[in-house]
N, C-alpha and C positions, 0 to 999 in steps of 0.2 A: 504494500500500500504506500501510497505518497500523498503528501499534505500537499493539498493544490495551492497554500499561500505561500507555502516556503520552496515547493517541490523536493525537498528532503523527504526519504523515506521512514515510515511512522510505525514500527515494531504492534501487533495488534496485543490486546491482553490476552491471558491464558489462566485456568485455573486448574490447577490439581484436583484428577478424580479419586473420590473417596475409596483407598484402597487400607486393609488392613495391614500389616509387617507385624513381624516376629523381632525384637530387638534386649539387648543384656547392655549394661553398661559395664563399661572396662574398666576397673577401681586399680590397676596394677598390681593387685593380688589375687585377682579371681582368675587367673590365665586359664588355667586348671579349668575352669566349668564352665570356661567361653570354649577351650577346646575342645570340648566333651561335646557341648553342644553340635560346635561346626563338624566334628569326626561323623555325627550320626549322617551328617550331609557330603559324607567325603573330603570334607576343608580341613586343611592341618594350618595353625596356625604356629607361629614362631614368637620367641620373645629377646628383644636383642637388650644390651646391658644397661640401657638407659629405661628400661621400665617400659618401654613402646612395646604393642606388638604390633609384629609383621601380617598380613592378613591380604592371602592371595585375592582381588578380585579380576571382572572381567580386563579394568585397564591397564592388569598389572598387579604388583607388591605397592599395597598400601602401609601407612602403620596408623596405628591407635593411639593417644597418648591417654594416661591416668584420667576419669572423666570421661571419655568421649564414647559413643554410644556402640555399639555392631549393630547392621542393621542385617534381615534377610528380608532382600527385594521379590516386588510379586512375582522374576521367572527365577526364585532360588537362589539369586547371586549374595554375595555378602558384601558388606563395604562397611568400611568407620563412618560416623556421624560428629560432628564437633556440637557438646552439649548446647549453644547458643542456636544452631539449626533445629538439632531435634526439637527444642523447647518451642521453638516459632513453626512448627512442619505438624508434628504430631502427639497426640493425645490418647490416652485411653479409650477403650470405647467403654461408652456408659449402659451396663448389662442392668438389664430392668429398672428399679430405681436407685442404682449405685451404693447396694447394699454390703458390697465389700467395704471393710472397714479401711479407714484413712485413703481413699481414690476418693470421696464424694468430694471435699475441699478442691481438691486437685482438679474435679471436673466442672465445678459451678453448678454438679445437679442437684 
């Protein structure tokens, strides 16, 4: 598209379809049961000496730092999240009237 006053072209908006993911956050200690996870999906994850992990996805060797989220995307892939994204991107879903304890806060329900 192009703005007929400028004729510069005009990026149109886009919105995210509401997909669910499967996600653990990376604390630097839990390597252990972020691998366990990915193992059951065939992903071996690595942990190099600064606390990061390595974490194969499709564009490559990503890493994780302490905080930051693993996500599994809707075709299976796996990738890190930096907690400022996750927290603007995704939320819980609110199962009936958010009767698990300490999510209802968290969800506004």
């Amino acid at each position: 598209m192009t703005d007929n006053r400028t004729n510069e072209p005009t990026p149109e908006r886009w919105r995210k379809k509401p997909v669910e993911i499967e996600a653990m956050r990376y604390d630097g200690e839990n390597c252990v049961e972020i691998a366990q996870w990915l193992r059951v999906h065939d992903v071996r994850i690595g942990q190099t000496g600064t606390r990061k992990a390595s974490i194969p996805t499709l564009e490559g060797t990503m890493y994780a730092s302490p905080g930051d989220w693993i996500i599994k995307g809707v075709q299976g892939e796996f990738y890190p999240c930096k907690p400022d994204i996750f927290e603007q991107t995704w939320q819980l879903p609110c199962i009936g009237r958010c009767g698990v304890s300490g999510i209802r806060n968290r969800l506004g329900c």
